[in-house]
GUVEX-722505 format. One record per residue (C-alpha): residue in three letters; x, y, z. Coordinates in nm, 2 decimals, m for minus. Each point is the difference from the previous one (the first is absolute). Layout:
BEGIN
<r torro="ALA" X="X" Y="Y" Z="Z"/>
...
END
This chain:
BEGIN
<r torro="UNK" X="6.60" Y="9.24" Z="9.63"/>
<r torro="UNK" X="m0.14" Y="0.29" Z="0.20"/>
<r torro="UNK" X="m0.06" Y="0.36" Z="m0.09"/>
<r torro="UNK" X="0.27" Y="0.19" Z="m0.13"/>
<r torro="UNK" X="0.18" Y="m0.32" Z="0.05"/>
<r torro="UNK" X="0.30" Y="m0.06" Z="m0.32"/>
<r torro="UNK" X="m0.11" Y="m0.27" Z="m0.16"/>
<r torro="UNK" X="0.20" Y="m0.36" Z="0.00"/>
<r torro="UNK" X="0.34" Y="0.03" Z="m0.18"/>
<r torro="UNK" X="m0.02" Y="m0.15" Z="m0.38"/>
<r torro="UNK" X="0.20" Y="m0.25" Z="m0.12"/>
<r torro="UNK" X="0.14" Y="0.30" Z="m0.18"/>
<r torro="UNK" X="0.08" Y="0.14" Z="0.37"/>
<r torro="UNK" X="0.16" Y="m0.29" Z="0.16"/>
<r torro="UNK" X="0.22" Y="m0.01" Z="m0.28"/>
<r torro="UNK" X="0.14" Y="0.32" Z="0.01"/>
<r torro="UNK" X="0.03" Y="0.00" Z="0.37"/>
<r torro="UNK" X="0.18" Y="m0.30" Z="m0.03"/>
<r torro="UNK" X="0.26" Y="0.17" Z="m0.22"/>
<r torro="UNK" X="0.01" Y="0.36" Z="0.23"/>
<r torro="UNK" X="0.10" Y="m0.21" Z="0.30"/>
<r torro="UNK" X="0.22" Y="m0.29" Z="m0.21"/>
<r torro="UNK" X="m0.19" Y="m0.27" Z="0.17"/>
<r torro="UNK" X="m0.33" Y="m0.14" Z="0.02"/>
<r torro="UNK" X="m0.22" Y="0.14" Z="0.29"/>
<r torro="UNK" X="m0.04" Y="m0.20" Z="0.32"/>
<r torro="UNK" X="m0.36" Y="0.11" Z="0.08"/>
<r torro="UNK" X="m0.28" Y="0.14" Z="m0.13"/>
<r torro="UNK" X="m0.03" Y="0.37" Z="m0.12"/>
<r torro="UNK" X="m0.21" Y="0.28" Z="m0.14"/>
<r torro="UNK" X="0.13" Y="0.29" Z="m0.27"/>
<r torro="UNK" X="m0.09" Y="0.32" Z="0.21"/>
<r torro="UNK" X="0.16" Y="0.27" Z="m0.18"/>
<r torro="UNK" X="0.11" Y="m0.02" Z="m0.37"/>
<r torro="UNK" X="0.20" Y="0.22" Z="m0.24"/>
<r torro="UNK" X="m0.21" Y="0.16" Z="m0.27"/>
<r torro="UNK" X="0.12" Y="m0.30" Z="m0.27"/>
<r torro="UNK" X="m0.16" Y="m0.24" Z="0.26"/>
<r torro="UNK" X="0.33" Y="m0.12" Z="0.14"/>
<r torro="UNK" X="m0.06" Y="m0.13" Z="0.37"/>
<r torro="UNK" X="0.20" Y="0.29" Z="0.21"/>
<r torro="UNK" X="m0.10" Y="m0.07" Z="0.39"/>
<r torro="UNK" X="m0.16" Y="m0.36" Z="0.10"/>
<r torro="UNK" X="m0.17" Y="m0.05" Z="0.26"/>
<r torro="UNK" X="0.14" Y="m0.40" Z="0.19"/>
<r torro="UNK" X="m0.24" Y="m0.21" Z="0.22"/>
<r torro="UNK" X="0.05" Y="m0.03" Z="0.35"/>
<r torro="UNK" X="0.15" Y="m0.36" Z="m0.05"/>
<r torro="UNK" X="0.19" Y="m0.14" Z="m0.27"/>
<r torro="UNK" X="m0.10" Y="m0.32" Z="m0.19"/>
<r torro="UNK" X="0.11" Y="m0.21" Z="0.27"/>
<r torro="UNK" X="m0.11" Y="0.14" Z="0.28"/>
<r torro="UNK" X="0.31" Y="0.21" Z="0.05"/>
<r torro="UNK" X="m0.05" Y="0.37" Z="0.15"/>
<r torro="UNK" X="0.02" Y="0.26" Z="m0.24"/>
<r torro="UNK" X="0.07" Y="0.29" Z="0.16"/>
<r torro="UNK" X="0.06" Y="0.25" Z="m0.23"/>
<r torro="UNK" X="m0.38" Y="0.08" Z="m0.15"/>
<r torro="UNK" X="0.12" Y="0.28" Z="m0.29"/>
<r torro="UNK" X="0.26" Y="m0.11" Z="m0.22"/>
<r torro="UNK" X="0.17" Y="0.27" Z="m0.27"/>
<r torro="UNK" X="0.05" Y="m0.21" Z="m0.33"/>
<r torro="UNK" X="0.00" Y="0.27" Z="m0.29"/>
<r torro="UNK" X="0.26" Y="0.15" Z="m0.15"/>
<r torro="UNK" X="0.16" Y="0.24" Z="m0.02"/>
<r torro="UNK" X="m0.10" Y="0.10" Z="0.35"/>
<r torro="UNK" X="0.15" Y="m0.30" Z="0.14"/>
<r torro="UNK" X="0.32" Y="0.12" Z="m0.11"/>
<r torro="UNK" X="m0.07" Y="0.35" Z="0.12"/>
<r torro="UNK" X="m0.07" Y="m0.13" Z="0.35"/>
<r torro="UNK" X="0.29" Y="m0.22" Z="m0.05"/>
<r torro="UNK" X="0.26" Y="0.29" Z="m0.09"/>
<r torro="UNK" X="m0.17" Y="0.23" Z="0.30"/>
<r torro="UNK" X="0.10" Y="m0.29" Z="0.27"/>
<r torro="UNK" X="0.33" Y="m0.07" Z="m0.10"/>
<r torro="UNK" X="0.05" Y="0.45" Z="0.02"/>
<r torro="UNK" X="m0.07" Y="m0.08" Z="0.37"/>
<r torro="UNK" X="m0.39" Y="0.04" Z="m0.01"/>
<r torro="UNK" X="m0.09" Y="m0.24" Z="0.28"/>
<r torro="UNK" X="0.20" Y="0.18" Z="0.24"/>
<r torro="UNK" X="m0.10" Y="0.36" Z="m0.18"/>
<r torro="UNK" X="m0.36" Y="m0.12" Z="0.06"/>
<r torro="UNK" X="0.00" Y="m0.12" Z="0.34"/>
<r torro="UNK" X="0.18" Y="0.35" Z="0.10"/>
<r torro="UNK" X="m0.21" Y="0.20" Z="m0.15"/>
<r torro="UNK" X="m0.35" Y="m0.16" Z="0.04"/>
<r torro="UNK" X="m0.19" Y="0.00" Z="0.34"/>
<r torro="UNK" X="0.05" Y="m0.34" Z="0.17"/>
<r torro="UNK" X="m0.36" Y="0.03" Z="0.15"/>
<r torro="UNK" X="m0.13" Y="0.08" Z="m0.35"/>
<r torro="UNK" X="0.20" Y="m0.34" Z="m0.10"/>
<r torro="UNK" X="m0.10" Y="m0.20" Z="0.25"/>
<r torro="UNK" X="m0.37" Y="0.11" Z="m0.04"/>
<r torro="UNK" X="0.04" Y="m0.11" Z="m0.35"/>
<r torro="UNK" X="0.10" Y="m0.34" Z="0.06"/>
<r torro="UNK" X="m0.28" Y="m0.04" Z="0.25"/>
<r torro="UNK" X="m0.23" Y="0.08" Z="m0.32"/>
<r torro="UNK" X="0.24" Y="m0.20" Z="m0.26"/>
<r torro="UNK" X="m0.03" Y="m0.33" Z="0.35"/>
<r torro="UNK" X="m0.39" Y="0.04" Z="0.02"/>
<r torro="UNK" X="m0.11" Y="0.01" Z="m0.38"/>
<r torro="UNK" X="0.23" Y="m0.29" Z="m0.09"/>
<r torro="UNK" X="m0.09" Y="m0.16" Z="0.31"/>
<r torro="UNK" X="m0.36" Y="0.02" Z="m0.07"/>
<r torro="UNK" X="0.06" Y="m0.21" Z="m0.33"/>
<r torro="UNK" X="0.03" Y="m0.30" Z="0.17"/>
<r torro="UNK" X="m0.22" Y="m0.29" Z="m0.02"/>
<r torro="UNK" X="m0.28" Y="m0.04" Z="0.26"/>
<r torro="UNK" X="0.13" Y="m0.18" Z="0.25"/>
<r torro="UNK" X="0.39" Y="m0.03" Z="m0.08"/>
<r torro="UNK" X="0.17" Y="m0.16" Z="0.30"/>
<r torro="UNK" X="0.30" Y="m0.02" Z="m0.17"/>
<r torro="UNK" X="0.34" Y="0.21" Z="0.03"/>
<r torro="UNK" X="m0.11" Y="0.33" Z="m0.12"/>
<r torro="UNK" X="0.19" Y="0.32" Z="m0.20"/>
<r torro="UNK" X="0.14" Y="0.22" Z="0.23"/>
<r torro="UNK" X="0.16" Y="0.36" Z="m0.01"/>
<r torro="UNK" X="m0.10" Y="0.27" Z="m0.19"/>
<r torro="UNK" X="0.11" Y="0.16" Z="m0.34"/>
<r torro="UNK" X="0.22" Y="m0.28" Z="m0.13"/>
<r torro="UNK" X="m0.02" Y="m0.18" Z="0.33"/>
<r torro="UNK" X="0.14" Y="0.22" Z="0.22"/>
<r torro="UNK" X="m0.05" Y="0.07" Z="0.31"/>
<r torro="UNK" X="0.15" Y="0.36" Z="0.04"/>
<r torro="UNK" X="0.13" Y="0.23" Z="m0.20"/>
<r torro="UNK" X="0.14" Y="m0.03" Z="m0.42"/>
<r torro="UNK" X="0.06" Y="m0.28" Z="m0.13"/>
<r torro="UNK" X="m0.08" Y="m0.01" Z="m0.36"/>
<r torro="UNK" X="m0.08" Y="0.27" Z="m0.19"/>
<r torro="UNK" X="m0.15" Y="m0.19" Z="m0.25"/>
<r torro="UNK" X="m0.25" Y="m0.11" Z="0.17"/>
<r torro="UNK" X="m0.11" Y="0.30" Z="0.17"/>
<r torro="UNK" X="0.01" Y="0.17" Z="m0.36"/>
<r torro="UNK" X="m0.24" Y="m0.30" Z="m0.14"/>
<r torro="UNK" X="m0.27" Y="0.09" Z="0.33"/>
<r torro="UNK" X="0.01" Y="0.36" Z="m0.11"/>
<r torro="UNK" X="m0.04" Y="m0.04" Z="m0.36"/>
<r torro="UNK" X="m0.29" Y="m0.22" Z="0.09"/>
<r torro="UNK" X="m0.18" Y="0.23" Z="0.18"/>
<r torro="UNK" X="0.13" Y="m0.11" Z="0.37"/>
<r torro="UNK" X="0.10" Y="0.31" Z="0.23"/>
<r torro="UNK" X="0.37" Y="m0.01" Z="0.03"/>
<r torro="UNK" X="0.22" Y="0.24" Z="0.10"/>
<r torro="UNK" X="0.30" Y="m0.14" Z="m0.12"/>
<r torro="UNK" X="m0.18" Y="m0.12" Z="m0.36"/>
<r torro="UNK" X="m0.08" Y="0.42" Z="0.03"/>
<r torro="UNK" X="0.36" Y="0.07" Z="0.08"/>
<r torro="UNK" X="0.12" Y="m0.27" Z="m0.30"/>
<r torro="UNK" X="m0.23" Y="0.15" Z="m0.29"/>
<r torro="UNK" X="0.09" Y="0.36" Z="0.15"/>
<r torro="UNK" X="0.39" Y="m0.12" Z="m0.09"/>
<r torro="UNK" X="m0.12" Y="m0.10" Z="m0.33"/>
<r torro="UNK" X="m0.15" Y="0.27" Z="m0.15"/>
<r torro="UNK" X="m0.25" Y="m0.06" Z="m0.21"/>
<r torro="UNK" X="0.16" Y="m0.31" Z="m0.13"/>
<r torro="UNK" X="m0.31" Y="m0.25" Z="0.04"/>
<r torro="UNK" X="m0.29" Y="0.20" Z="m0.14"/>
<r torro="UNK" X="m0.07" Y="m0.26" Z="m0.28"/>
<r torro="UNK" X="m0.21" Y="m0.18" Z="0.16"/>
<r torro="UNK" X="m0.39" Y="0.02" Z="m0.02"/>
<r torro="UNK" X="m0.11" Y="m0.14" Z="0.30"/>
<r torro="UNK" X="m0.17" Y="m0.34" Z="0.08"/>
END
């Protein structure tokens, strides 16, 4: 674990993950942003899943109830809403960030199929404002995880950081 790395998820962790998403994770993950009961809110996936398996999508939103309020804001329209009102350079910028952080996860020497896209593996535009949300609440600059929380008011301000 590196500086100002989260430390491995618990038993604890993996647990409630498992029960956010309704499944058991495919891949290893980290807890990077937790509510202030200690409730995993954003995780943060490895590169490749368990078997090898691209993982594209690096920032994951699991807590509730923000899930829910990201939820309720894209079936209102808000992937279109955000891709009309957010600067498609600023979004493609973003998911050349989003491409080279996860991208830079990867094993030494990987030769194998590799994650591709950007911000919930696309390659242009809005595709999940989930995900983009997740990035932003992690720290990750991300216009449309700034548009998103903009949308939601304060809504997410329990949370106490890493």
């Amino acid at each position: 674990m590196g500086v100002g790395e989260p430390p491995p998820p618990t038993d604890a962790d993996r647990r409630e993950v498992e029960r956010l998403l309704g499944r058991r994770p495919q891949g290893g993950f980290e807890v990077v942003l937790r509510h202030h009961d200690g409730s995993p809110l954003v995780i943060r996936n490895a590169p490749l899943l368990d078997d090898g398996t691209p993982m594209p999508t690096r920032y994951w939103l699991v807590g509730e109830p923000e899930r829910t309020w990201v939820s309720g804001l894209e079936s209102e329209g808000g992937v279109a809403q955000a891709e009309a009102e957010v600067d498609p350079g600023a979004v493609a910028a973003a998911h050349a960030r989003y491409a080279a952080e996860r991208d830079a996860a990867l094993p030494a020497g990987h030769r194998g199929p590799r994650p591709f896209g950007g911000v919930g593996g696309t390659r242009a535009g809005v595709k999940c404002l989930h995900a983009h949300y997740a990035w932003h609440l992690a720290g990750g600059d991300d216009p449309v995880g700034r548009w998103v929380h903009d949308r939601l008011g304060a809504g997410p301000s329990n949370t106490d950081g890493r």
